[in-house]
KEKERO-675737 format. One record per atom (N, C-alpha, C): x, y, z; atom name; residue in three letters. Coordinates in steps of 0.02 Angstrom, whole numbers, plus 50000, padded with zeros to 5 digits. Last residue first. Layout:
<sites>
<site u="X" v="Y" w="Z" rovex="CA" gulum="ala"/>
...
</sites>
This chain:
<sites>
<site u="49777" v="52168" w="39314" rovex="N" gulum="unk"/>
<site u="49794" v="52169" w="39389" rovex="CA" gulum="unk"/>
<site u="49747" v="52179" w="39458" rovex="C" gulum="unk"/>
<site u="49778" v="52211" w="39186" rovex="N" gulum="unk"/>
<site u="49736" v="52162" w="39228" rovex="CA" gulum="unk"/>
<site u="49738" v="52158" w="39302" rovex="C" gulum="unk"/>
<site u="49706" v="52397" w="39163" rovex="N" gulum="unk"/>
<site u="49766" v="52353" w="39190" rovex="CA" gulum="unk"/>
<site u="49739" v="52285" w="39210" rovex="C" gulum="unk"/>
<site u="49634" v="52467" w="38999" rovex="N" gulum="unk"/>
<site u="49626" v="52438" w="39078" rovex="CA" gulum="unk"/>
<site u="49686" v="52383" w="39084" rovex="C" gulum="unk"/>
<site u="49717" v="52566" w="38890" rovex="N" gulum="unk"/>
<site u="49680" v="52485" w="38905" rovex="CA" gulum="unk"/>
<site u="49675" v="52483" w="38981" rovex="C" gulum="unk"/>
<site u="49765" v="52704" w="38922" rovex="N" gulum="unk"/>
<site u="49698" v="52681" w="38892" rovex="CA" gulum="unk"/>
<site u="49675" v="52603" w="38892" rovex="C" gulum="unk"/>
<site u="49926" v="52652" w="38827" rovex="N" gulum="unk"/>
<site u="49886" v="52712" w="38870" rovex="CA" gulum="unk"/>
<site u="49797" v="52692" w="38846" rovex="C" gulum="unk"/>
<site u="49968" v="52486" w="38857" rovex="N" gulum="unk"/>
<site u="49945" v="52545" w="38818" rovex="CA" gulum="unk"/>
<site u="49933" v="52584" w="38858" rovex="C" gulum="unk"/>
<site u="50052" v="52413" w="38987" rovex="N" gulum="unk"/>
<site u="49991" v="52413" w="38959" rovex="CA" gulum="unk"/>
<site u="49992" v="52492" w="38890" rovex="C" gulum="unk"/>
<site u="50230" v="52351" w="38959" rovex="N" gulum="unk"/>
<site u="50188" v="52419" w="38983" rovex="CA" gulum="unk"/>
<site u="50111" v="52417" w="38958" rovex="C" gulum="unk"/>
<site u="50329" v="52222" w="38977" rovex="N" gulum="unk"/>
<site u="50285" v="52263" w="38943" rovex="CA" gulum="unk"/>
<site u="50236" v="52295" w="38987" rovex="C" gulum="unk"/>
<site u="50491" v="52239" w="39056" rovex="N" gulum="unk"/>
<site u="50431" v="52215" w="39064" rovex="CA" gulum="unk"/>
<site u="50388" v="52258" w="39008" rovex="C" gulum="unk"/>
<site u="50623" v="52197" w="38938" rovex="N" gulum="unk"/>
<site u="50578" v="52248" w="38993" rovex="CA" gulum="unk"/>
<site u="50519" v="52239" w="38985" rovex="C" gulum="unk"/>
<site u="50750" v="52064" w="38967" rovex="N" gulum="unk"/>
<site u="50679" v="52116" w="38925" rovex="CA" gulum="unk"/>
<site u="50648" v="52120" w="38972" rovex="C" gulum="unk"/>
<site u="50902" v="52098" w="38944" rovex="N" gulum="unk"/>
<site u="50851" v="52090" w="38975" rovex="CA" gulum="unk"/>
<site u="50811" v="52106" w="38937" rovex="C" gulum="unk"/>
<site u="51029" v="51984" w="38855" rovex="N" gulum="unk"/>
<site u="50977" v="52036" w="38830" rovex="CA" gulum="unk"/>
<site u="50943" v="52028" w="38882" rovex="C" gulum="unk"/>
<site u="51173" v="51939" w="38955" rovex="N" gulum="unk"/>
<site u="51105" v="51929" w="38924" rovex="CA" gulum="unk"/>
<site u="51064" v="51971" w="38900" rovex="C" gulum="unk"/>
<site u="51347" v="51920" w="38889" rovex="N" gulum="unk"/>
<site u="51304" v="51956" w="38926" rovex="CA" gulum="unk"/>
<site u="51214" v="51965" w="38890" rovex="C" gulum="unk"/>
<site u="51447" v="51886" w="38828" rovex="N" gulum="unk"/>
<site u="51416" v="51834" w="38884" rovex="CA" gulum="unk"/>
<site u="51339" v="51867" w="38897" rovex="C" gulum="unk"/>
<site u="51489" v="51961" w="38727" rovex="N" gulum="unk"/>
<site u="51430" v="51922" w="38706" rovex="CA" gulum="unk"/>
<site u="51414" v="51851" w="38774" rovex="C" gulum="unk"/>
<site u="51551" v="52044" w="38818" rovex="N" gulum="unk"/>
<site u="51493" v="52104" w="38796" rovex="CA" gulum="unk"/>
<site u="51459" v="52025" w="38765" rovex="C" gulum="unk"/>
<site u="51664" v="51995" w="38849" rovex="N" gulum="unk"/>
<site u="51625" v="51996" w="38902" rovex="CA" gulum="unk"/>
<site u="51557" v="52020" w="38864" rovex="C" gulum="unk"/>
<site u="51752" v="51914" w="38693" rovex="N" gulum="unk"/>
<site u="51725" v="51948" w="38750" rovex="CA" gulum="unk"/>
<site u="51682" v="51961" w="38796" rovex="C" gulum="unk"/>
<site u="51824" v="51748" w="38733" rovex="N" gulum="unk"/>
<site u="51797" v="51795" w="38662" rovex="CA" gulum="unk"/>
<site u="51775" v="51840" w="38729" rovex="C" gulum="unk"/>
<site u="51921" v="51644" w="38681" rovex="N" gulum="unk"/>
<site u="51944" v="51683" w="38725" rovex="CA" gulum="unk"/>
<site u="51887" v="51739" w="38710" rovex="C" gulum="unk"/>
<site u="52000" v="51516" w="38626" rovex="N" gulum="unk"/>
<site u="51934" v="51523" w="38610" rovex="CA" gulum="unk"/>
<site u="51906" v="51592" w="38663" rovex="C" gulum="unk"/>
<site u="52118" v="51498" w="38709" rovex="N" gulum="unk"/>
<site u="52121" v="51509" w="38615" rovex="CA" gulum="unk"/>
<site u="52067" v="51536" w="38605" rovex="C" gulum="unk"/>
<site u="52182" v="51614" w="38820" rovex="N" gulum="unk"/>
<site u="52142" v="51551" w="38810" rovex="CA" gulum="unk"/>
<site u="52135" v="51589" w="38729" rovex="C" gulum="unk"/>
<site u="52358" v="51599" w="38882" rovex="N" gulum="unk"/>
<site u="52303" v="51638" w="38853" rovex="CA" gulum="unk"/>
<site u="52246" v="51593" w="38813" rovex="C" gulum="unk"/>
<site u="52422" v="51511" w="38993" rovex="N" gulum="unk"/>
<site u="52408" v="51523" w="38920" rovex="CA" gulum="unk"/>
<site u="52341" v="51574" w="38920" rovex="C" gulum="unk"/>
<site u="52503" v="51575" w="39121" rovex="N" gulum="unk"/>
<site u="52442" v="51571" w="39109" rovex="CA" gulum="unk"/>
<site u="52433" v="51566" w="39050" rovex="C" gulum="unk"/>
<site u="52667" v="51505" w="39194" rovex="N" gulum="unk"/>
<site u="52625" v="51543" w="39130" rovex="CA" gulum="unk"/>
<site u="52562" v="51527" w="39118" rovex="C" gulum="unk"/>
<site u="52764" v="51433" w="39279" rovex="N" gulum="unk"/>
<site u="52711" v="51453" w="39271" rovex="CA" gulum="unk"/>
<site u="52668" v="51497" w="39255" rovex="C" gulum="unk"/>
<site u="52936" v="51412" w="39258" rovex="N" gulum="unk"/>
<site u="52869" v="51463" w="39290" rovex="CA" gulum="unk"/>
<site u="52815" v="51437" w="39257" rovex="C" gulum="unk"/>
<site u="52976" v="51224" w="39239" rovex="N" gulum="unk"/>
<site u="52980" v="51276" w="39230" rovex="CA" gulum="unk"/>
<site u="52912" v="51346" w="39251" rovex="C" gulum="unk"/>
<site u="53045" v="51160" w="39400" rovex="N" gulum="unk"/>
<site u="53014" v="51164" w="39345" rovex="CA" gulum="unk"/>
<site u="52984" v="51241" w="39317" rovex="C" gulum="unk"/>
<site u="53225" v="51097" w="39369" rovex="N" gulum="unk"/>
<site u="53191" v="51155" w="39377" rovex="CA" gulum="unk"/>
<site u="53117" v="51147" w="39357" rovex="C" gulum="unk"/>
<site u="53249" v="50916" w="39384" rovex="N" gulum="unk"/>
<site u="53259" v="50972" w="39347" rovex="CA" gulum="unk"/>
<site u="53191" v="51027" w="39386" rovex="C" gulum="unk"/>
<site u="53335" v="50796" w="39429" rovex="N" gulum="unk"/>
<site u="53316" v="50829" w="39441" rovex="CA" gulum="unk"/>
<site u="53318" v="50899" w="39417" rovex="C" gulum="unk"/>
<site u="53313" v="50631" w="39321" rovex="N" gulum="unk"/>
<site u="53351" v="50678" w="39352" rovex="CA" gulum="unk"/>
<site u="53313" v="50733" w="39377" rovex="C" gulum="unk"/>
<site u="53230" v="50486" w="39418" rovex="N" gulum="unk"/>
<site u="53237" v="50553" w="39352" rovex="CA" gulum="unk"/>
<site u="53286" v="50590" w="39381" rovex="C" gulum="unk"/>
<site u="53264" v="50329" w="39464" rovex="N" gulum="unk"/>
<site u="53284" v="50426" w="39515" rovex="CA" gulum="unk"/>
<site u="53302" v="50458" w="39420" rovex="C" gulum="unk"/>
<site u="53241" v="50199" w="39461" rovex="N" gulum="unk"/>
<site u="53194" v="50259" w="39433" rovex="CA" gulum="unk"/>
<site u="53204" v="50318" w="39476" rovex="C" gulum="unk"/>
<site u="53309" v="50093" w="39502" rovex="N" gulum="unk"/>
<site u="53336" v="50141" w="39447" rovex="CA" gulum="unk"/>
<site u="53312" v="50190" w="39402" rovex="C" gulum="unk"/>
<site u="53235" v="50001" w="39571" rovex="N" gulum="unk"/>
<site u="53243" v="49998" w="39490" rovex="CA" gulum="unk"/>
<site u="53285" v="50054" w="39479" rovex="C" gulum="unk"/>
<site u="53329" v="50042" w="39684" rovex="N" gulum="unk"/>
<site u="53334" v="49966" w="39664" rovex="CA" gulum="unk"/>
<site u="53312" v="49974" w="39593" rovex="C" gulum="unk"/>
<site u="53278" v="50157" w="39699" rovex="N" gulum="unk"/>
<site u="53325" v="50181" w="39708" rovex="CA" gulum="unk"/>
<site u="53351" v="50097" w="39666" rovex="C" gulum="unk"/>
<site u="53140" v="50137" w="39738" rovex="N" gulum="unk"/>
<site u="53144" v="50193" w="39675" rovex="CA" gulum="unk"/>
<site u="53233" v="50165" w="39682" rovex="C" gulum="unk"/>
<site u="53142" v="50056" w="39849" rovex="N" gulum="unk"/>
<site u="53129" v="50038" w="39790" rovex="CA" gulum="unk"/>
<site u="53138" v="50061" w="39728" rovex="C" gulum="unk"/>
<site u="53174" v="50149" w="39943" rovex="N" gulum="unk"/>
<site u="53256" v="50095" w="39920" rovex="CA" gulum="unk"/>
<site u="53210" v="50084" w="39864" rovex="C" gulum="unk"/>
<site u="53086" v="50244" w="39967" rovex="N" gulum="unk"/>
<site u="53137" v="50251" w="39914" rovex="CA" gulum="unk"/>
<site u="53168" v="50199" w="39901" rovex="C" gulum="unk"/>
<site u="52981" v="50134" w="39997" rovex="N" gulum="unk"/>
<site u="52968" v="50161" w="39949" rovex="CA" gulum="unk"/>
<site u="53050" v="50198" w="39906" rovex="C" gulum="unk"/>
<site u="53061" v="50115" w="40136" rovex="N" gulum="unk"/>
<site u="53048" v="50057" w="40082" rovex="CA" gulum="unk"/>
<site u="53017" v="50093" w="40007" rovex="C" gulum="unk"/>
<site u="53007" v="50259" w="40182" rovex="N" gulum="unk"/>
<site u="53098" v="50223" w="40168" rovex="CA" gulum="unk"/>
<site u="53101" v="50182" w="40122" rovex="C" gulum="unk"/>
<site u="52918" v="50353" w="40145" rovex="N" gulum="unk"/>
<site u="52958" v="50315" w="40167" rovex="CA" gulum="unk"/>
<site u="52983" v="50290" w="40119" rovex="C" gulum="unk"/>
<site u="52859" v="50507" w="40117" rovex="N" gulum="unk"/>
<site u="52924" v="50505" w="40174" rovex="CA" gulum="unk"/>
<site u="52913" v="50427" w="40191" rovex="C" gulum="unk"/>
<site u="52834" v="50605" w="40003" rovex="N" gulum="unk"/>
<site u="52838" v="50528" w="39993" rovex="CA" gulum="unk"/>
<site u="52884" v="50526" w="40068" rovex="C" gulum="unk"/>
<site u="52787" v="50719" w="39929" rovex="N" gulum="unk"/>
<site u="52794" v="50709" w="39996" rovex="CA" gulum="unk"/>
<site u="52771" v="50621" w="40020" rovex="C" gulum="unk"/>
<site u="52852" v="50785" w="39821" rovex="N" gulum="unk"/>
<site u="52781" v="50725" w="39810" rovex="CA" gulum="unk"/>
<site u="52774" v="50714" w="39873" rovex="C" gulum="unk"/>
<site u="52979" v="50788" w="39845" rovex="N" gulum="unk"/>
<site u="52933" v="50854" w="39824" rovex="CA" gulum="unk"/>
<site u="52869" v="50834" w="39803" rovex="C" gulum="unk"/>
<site u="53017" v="50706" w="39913" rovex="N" gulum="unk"/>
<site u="53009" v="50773" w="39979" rovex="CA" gulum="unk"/>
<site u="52946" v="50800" w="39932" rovex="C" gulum="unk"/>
<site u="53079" v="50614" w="39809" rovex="N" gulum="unk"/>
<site u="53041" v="50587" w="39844" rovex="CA" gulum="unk"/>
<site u="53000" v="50648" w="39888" rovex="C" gulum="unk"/>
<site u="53175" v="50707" w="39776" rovex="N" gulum="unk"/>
<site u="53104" v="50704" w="39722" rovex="CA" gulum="unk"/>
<site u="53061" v="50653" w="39763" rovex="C" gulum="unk"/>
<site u="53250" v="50709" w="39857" rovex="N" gulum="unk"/>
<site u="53218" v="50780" w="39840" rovex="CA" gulum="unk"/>
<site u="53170" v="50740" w="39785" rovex="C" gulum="unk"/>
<site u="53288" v="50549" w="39868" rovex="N" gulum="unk"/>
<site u="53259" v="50606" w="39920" rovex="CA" gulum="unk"/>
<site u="53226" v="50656" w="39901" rovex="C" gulum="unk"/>
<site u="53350" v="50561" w="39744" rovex="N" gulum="unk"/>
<site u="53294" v="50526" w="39752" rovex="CA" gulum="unk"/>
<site u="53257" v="50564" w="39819" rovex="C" gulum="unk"/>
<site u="53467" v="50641" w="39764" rovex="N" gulum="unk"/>
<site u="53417" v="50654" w="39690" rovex="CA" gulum="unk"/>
<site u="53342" v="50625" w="39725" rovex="C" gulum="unk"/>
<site u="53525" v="50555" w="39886" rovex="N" gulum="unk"/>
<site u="53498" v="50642" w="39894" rovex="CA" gulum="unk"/>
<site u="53449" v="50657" w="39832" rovex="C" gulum="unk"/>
<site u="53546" v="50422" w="39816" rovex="N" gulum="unk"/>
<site u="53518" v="50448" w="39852" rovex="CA" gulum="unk"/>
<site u="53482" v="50514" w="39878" rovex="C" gulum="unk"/>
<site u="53681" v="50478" w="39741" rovex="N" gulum="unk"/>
<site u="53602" v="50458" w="39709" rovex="CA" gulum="unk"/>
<site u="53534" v="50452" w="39746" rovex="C" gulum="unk"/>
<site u="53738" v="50527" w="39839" rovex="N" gulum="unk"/>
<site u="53708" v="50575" w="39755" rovex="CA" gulum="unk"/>
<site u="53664" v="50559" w="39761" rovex="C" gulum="unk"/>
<site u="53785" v="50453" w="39899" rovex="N" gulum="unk"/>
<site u="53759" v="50501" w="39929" rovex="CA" gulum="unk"/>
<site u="53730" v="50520" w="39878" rovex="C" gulum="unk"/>
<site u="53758" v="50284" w="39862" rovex="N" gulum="unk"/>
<site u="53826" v="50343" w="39857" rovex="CA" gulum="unk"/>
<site u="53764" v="50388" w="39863" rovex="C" gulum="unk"/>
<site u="53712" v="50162" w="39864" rovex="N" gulum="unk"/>
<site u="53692" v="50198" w="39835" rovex="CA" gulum="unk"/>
<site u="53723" v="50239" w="39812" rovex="C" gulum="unk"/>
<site u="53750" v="50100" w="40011" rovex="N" gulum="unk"/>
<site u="53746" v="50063" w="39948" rovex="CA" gulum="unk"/>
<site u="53738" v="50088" w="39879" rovex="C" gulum="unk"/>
<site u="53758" v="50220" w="40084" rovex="N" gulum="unk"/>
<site u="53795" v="50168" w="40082" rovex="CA" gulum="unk"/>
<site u="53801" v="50139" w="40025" rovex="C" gulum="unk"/>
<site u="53621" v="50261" w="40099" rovex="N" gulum="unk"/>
<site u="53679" v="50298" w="40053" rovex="CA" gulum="unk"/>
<site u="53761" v="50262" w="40045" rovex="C" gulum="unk"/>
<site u="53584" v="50151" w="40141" rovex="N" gulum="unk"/>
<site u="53542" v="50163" w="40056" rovex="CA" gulum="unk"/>
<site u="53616" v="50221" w="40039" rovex="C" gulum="unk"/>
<site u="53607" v="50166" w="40277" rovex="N" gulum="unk"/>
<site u="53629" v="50106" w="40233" rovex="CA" gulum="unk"/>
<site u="53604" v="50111" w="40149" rovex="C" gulum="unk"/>
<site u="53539" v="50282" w="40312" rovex="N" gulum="unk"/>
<site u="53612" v="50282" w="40312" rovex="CA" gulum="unk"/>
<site u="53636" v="50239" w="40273" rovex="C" gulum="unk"/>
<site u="53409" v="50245" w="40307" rovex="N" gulum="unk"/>
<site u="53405" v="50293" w="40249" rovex="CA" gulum="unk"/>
<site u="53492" v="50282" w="40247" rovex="C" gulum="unk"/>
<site u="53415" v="50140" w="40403" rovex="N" gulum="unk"/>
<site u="53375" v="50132" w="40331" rovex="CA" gulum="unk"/>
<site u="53410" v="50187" w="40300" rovex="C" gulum="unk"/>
<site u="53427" v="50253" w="40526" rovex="N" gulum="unk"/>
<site u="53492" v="50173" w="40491" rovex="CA" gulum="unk"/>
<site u="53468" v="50168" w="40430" rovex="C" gulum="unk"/>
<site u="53321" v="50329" w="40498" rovex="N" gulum="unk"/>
<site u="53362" v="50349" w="40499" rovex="CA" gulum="unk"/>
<site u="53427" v="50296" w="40471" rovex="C" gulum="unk"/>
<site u="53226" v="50213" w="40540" rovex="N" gulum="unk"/>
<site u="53218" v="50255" w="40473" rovex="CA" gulum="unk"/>
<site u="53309" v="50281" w="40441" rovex="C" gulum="unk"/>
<site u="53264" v="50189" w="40670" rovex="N" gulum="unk"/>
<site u="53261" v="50124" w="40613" rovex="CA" gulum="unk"/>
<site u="53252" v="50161" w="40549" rovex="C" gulum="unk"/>
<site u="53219" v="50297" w="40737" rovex="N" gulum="unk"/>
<site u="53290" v="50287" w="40724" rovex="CA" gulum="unk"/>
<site u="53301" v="50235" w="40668" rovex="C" gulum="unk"/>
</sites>
């Protein structure tokens, strides 16, 4: 309940706005105390609250194809016809 009074007296002193801004950006970092917001709220560090924007995969710059990942095998060598096998 002591949270609860805490958070009532910040909108008090604060005005609901400014408070609520700080809340949602306090929620979206998952910041749940109190003394931490009055502090954001005392300097006067509530950013505004903006959208962020979708999330887009850049396309990579250096991006090259699958065919030069790929390793040359080499095939085992075959005795001649006619040399004895060491084996």
């Amino acid at each position: 309940m002591r949270r609860v009074y805490a958070l009532l007296g910040l909108a008090r002193r604060y005005g609901a706005a400014r408070v609520n801004d700080a809340c949602t950006i306090a929620l979206v970092v998952d910041m749940l105390d109190v003394h931490r917001l009055k502090r954001m709220l005392e300097l006067g560090q509530v950013p505004p609250v903006t959208s962020s924007p979708a999330r887009v995969i850049p396309l990579a710059r250096f991006l090259r194809p699958a065919s030069q990942y790929a390793l040359p095998l080499a095939l085992p060598e075959r005795p001649a016809q006619g040399e004895p096998d060491d084996h």
